[in-house]
Residue frames relative to the residue before (quaternion, step in Angstrom):
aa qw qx qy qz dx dy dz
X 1.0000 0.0000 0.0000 0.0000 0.00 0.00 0.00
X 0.5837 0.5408 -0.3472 0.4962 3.63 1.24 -1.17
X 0.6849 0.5486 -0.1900 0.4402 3.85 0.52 -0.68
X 0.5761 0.6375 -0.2281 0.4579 3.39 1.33 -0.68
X 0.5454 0.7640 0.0745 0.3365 2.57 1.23 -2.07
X 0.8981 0.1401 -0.0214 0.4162 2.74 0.33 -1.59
X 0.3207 0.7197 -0.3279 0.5212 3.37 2.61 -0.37
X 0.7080 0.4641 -0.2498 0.4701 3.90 0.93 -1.09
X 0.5986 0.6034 -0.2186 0.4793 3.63 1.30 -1.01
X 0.6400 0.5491 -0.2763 0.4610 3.41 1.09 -1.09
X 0.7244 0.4772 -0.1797 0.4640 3.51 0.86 -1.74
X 0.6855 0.4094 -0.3154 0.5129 3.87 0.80 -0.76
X 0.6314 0.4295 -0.4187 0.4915 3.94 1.04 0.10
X 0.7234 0.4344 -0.2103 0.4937 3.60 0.85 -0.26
X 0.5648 0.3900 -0.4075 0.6024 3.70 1.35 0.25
X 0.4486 0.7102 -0.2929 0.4567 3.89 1.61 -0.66
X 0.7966 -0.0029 0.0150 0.6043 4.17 -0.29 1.26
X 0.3014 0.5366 -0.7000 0.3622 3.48 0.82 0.86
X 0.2891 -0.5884 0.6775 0.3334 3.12 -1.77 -0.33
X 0.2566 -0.8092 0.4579 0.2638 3.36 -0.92 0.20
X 0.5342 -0.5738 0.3788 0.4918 3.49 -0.65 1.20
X 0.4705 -0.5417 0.5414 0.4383 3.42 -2.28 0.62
X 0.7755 -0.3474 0.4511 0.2728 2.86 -1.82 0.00
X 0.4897 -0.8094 0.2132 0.2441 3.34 -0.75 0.72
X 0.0542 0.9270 -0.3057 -0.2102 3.42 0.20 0.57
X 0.6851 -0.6272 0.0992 0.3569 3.03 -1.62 0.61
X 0.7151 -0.4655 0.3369 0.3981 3.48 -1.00 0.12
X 0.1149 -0.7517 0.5864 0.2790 3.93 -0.45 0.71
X 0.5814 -0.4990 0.5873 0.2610 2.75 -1.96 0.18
X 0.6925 -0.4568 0.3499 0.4352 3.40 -1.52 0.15
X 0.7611 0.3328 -0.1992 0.5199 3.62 0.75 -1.45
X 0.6417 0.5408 -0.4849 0.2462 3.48 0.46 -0.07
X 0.3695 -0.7393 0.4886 0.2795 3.73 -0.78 0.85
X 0.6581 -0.6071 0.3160 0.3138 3.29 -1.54 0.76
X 0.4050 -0.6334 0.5594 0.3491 3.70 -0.83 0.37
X 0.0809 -0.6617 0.7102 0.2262 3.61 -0.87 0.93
X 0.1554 -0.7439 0.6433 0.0926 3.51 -1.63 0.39
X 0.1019 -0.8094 0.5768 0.0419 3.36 -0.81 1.30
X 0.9324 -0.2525 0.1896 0.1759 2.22 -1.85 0.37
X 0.3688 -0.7878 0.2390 0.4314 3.89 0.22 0.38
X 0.5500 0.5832 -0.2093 0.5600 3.26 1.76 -0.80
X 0.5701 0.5725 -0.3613 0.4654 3.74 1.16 0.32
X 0.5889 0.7115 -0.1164 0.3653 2.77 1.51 -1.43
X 0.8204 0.3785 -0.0524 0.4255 2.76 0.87 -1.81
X 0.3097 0.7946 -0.3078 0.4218 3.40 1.80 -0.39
X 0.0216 -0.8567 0.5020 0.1168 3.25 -0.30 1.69
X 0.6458 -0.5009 0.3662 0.4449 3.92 -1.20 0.40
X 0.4373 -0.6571 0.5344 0.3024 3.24 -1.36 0.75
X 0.5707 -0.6029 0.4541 0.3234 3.34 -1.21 0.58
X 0.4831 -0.7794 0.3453 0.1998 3.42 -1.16 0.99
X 0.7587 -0.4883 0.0825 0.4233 3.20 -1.30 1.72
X 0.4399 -0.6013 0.5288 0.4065 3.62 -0.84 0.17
X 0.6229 -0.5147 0.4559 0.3733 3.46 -1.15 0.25
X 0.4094 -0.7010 0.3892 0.4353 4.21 -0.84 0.15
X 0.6313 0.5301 -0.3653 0.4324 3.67 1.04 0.00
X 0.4242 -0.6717 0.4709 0.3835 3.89 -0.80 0.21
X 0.6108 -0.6766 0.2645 0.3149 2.58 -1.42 0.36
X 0.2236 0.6590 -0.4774 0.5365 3.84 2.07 0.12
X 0.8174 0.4446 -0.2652 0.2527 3.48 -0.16 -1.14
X 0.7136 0.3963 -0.1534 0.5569 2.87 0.87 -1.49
X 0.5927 0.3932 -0.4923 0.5017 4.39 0.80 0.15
X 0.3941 0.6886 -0.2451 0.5571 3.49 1.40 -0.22
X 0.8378 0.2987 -0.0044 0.4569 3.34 -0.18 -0.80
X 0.6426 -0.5856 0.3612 0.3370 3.82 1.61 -0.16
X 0.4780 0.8050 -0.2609 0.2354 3.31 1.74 -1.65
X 0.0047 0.8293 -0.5587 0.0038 3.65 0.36 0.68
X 0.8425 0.1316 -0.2831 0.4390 3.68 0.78 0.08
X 0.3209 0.6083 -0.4847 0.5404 3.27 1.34 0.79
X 0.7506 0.5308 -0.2589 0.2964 3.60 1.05 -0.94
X 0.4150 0.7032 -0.1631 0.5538 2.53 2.33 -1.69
X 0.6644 0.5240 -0.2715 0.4586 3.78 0.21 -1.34
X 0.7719 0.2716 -0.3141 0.4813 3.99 0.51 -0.59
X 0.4146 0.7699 -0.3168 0.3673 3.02 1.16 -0.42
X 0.6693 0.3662 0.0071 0.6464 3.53 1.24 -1.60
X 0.8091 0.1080 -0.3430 0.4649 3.03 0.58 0.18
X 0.7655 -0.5789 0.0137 0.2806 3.13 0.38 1.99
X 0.1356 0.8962 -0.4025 0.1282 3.67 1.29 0.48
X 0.5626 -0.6681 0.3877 0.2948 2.99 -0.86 0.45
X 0.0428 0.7978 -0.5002 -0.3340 3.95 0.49 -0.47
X 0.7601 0.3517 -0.4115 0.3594 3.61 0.54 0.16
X 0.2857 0.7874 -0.4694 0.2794 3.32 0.87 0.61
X 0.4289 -0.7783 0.3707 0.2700 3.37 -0.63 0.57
X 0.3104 -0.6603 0.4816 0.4855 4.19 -0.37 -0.19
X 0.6094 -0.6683 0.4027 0.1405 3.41 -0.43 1.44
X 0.8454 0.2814 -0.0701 0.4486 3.21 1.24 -1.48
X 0.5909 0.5933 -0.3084 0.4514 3.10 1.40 0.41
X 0.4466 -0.7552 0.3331 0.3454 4.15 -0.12 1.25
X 0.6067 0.4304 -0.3945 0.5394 3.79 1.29 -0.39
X 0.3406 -0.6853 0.6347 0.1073 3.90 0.64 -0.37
X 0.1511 0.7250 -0.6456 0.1866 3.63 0.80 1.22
X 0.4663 -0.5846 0.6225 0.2308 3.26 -1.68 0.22
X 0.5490 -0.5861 0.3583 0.4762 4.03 -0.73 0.21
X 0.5719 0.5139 -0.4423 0.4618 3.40 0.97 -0.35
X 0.5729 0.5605 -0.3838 0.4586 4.10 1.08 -0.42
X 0.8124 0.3400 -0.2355 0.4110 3.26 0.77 -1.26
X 0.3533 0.7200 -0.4004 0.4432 3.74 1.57 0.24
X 0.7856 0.4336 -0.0928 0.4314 3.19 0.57 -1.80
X 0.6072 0.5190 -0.3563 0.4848 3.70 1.30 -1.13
X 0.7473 0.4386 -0.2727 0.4181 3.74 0.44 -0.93
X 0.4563 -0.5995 0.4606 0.4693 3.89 1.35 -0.46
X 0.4742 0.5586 -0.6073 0.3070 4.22 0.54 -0.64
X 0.1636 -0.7145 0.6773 0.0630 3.46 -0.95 1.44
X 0.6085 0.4779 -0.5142 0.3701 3.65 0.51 -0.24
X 0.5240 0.6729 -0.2779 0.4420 3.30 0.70 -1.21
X 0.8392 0.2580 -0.2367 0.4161 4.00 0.09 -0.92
X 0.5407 0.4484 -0.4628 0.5407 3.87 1.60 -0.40
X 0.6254 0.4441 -0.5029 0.3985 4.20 0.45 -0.30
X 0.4534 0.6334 -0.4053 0.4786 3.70 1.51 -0.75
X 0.6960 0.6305 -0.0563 0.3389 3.30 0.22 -1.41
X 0.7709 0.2998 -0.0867 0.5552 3.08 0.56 -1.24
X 0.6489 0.5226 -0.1760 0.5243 3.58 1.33 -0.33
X 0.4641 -0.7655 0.1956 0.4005 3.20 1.55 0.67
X 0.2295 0.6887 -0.6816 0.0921 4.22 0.67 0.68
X 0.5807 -0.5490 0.5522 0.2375 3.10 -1.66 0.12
X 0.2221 -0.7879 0.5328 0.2145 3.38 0.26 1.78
X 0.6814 0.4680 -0.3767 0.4180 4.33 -0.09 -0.48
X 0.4656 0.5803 -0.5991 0.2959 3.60 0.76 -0.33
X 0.5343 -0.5409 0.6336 0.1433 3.28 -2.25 1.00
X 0.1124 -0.6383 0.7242 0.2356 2.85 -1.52 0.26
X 0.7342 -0.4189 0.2419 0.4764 3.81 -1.67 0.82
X 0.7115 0.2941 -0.3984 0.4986 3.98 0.35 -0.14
X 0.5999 -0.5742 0.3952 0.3928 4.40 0.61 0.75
X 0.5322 0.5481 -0.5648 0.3119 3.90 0.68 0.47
X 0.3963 -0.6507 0.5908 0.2654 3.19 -1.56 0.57
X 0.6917 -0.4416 0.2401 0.5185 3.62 -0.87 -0.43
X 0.6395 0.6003 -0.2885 0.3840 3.16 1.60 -1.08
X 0.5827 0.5822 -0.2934 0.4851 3.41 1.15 -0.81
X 0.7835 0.3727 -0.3283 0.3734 3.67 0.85 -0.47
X 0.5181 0.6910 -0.2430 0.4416 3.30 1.90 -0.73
X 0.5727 0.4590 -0.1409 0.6644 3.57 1.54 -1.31
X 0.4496 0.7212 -0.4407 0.2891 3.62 0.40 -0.33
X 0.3674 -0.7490 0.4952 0.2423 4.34 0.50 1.63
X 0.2566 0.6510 -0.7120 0.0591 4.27 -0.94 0.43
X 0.4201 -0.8012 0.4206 0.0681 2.92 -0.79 1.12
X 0.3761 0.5766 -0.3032 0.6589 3.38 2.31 -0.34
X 0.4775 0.6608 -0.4830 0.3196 4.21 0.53 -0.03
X 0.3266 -0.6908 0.5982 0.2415 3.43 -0.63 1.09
X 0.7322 -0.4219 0.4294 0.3185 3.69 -1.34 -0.14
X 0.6674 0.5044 -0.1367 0.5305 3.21 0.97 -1.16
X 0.6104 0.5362 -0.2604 0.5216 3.53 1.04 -0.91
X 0.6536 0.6416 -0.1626 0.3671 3.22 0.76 -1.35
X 0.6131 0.6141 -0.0576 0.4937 3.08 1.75 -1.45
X 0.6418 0.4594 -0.1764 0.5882 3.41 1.23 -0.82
X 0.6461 0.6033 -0.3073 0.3522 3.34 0.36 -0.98
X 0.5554 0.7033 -0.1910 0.4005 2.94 1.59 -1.86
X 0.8304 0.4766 -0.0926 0.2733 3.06 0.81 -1.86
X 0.6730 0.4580 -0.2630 0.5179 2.99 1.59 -0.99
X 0.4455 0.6099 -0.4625 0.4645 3.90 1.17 -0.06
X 0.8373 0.3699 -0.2378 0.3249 3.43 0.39 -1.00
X 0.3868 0.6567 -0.3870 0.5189 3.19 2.18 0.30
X 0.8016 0.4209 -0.2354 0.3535 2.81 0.47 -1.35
X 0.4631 0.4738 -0.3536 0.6603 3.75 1.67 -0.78
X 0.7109 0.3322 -0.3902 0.4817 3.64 -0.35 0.31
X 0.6893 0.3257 -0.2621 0.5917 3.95 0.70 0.02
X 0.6155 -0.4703 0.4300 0.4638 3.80 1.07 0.45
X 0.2904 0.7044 -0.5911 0.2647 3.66 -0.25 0.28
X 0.0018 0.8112 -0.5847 -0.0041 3.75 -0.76 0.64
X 0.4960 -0.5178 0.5957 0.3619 3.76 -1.15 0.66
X 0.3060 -0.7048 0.6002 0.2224 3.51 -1.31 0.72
X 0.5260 -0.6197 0.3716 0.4486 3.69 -0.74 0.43
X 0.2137 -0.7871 0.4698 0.3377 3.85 -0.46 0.24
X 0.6565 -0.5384 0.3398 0.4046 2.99 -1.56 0.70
């Protein structure tokens, strides 16, 4: 039995830290190119997000910029962030609506800003968009219209005024 034993002891230390041949693979062909294989932690390695644009985004909802805006967007902006350097502290959806760039505030919009957010003096967007100037061209007037009823159609509310 001691001899058995130790016949079994012998064979399970010597199959013990083998490696085991790879797997076979398949023959290549002449034209077929080589498979490189990395590394698994390459693999999984996700892409960085793509450069931000060089204008901000204030400016560039400002300014109409729909893929300057798009462009921070993707690269992971905030949209409810305030403009730091600005004393009312509008959000891009503020400076969309203040300037009239309707395309700009439905990509805002649809991209999930916060349509009630305040700026530092208690206006919402709707309150600035609705906002009576009598210097307002027709056409302007026209827009405004439109983007109000966006924004009243995405939940939008009149802040109370001071």
């Amino acid at each position: 039995m001691r001899k058995l034993f130790s016949l079994f002891a012998v064979i399970i230390a010597a199959g013990c830290g083998r490696e085991t041949a790879p797997p076979p693979q398949p023959a290549e062909s002449p034209t077929a190119e080589p498979v490189v294989v990395q590394p698994v932690a390459k693999v999984i390695q996700q892409e960085p997000p793509p450069p931000s644009p060089g204008i901000s985004i204030w400016d560039a909802a400002r300014d109409g910029n729909v893929e300057a805006v798009r462009g921070q967007i993707d690269a992971g902006f905030n949209l409810n962030d305030p403009d730091a350097e600005d004393p009312l502290k509008p959000t891009p959806l503020h400076c969309a609506v203040s300037s009239g760039h309707q395309s700009v505030a439905e990509l805002l919009v649809a991209e999930g800003a916060t349509i009630n957010a305040k700026r530092a003096d208690g206006l919402t967007a709707l309150d600035i968009v609705l906002k009576n100037d009598p210097e307002t061209s027709d056409e302007e007037r026209s827009v405004r219209k439109a983007i109000a009823g966006m924004l009243v159609r995405n939940g939008a509310t009149a802040a109370k005024h001071k």
